[in-house]
C-alpha positions as CSV (number, residue, x, y, z in Angstrom):
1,X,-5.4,16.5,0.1
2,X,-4.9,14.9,-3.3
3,X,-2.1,12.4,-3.2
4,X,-0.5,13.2,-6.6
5,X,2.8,11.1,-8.2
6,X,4.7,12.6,-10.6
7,X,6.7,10.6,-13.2
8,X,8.9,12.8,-14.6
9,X,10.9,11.6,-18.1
10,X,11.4,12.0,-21.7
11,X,9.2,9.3,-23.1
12,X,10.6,9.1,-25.9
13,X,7.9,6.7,-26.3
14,X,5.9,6.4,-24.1
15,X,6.0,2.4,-23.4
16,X,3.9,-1.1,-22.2
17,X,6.4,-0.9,-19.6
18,X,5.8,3.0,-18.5
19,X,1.6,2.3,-18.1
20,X,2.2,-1.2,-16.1
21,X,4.7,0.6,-13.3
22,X,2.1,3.1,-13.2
23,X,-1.0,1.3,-13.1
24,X,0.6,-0.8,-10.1
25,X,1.5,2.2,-8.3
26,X,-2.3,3.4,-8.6
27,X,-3.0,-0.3,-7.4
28,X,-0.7,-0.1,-4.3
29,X,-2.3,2.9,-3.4
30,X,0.2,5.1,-3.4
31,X,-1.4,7.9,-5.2
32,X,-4.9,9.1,-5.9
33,X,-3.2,10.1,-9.2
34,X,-0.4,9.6,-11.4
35,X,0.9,12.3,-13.9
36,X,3.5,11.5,-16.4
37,X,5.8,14.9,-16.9
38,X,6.8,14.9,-20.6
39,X,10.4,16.8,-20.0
40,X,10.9,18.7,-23.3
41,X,15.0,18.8,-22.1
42,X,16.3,16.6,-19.9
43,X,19.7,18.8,-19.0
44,X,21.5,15.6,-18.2
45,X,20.5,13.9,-21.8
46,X,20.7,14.8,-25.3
47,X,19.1,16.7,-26.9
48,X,18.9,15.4,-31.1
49,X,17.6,12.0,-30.3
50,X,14.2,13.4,-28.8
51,X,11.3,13.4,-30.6
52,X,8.9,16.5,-31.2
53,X,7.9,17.5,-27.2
54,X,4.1,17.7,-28.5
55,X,4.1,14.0,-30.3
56,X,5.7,12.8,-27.1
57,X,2.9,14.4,-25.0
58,X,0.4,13.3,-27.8
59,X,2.1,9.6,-27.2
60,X,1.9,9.9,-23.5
61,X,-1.8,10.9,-23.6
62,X,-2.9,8.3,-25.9
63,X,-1.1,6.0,-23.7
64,X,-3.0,6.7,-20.3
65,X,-6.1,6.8,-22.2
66,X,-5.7,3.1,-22.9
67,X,-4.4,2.2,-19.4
68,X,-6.6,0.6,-16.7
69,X,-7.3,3.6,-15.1
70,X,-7.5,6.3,-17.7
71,X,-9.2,8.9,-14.7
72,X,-6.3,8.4,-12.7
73,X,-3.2,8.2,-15.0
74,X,-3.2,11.4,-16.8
75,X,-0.1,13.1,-18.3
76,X,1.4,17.3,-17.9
77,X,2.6,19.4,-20.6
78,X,3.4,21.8,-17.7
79,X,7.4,21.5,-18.7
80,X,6.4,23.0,-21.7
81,X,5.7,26.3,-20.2
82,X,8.5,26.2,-18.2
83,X,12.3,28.0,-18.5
84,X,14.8,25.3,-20.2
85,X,16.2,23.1,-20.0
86,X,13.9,21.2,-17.3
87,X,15.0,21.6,-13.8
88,X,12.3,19.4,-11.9
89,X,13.0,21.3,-8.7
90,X,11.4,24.3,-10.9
91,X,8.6,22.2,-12.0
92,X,8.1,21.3,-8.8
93,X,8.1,24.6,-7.2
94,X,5.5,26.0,-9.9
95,X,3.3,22.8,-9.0
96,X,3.8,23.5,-5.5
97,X,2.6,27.5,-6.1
98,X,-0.4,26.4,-7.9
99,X,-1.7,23.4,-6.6
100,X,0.1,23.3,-2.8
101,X,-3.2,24.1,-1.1
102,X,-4.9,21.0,-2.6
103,X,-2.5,18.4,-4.0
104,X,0.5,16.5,-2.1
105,X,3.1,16.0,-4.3
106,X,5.5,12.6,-4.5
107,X,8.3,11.7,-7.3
108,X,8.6,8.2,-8.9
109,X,12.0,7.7,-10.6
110,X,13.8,4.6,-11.9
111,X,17.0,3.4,-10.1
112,X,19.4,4.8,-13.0
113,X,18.2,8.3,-11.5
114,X,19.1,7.7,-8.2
115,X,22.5,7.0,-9.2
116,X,23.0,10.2,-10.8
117,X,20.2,12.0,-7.7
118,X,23.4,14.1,-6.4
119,X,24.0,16.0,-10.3
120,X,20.2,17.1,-10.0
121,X,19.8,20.7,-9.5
122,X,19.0,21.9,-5.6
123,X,18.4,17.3,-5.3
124,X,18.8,18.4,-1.3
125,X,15.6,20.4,-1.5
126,X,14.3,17.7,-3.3
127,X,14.9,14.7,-0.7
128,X,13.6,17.0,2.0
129,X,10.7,17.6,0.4
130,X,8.6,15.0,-1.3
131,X,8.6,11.4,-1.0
132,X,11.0,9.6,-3.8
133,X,9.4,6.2,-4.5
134,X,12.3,4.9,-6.7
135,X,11.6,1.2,-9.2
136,X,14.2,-1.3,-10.2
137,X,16.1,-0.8,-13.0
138,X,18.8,-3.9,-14.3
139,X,21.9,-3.3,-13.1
140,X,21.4,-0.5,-10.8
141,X,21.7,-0.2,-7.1
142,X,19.6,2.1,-4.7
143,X,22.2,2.3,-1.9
144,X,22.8,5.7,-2.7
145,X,20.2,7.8,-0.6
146,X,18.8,4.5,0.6
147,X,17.2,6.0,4.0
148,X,15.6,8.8,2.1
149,X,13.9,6.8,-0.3
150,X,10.8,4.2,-0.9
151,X,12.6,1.3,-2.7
152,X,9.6,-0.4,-4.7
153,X,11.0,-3.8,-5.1
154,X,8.0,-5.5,-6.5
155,X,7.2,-2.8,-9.1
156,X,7.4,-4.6,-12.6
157,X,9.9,-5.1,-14.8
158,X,11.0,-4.7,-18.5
159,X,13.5,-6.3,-20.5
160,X,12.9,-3.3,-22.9
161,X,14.0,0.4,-22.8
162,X,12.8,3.5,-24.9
163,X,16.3,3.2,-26.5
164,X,15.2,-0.5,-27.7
165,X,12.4,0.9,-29.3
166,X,14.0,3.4,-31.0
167,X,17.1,1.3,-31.9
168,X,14.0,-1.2,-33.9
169,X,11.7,1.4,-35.3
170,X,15.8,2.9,-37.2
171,X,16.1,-1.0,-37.9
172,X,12.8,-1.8,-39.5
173,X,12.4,-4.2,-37.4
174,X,8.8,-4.9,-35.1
175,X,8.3,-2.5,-31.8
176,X,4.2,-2.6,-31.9
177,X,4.1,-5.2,-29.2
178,X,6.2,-2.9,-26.8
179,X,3.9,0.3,-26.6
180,X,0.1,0.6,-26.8
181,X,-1.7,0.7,-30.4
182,X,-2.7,3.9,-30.7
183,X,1.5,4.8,-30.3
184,X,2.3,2.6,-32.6
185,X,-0.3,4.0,-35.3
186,X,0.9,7.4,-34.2
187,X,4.8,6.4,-34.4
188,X,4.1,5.1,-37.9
189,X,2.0,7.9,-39.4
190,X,4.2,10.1,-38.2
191,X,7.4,8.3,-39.0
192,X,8.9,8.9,-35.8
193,X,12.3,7.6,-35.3
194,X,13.3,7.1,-38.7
């Protein structure tokens, strides 16, 4: 059975941050395979700050391609097909359909999702279910749902947030040393965030 992580978020980028949490996972062994799950609507976010669902996927591909481990940090556009908004326990069910037989499925999420775990469609299912390996995030506790969940306490940390970037790229001011190359070329070209 392939041990298979899914990262579920907006990426809205993609970041430096995003590919180092998930090329440490890969190192830890805690998946054969990471897949970052572009969510076209986050039901618990808004909606008019997002960026185009396909340049975030485009973003997020370009991304694990210039990771450590391109063969084993790929990224889903599986959302995409799916009803919205972006229920993951629906994702995760389709996933489950399809790929059950071969692939074993496991969530990472940052602390700031944990806090909010409960307002998650069906979350009980969820916790049941699949392994939650859950990374710091600043000024966040995991206490919530702490005997259900892997608390990854030596995952790496970023002083910087999607919102950051967006917040500079509005600004004019530099973001290329936050997020691979080929994002920022794409970012730019495509004036993203402007």
């Amino acid at each position: 059975m392939k041990k298979v992580l899914l990262y579920f978020g907006s990426f809205n980028p993609i970041h430096k941050g995003h590919i180092a949490l998930a090329e440490w996972v890969v190192e830890q062994g805690l998946c054969d395979e990471l897949i970052f799950i572009v969510s076209p609507q986050n039901p618990l976010k808004e909606q008019q700050e997002l960026a185009p669902e396909f340049s975030r996927y485009e973003m997020c591909e370009m991304a694990c391609q210039s990771s450590r481990y391109p063969d084993r940090i790929k990224v889903s556009a599986v959302e995409f097909v799916l009803e919205k908004p972006s229920y993951t326990i629906n994702t995760l069910r389709y996933l489950r359909e399809q790929f059950g037989s071969e692939m074993q499925f496991s969530i990472l999420l940052g602390a700031d999702n944990i806090e909010c775990f409960d307002k998650w469609r069906e979350y009980e299912e969820i916790l049941r279910d699949y392994p939650l390996f859950v990374y710091p995030r600043e000024g966040y506790s995991v206490e919530k749902f702490a005997d259900k969940i892997t608390f990854l306490a030596n995952a790496p940390l970023f002083d910087f947030a999607a919102t950051d970037i967006r917040k500079a790229i509005t600004n004019d001011e530099s973001f290329t040393d936050k997020v691979a190359p080929a994002v920022a070329k794409y970012i730019i070209q495509n004036k993203l965030y402007k």
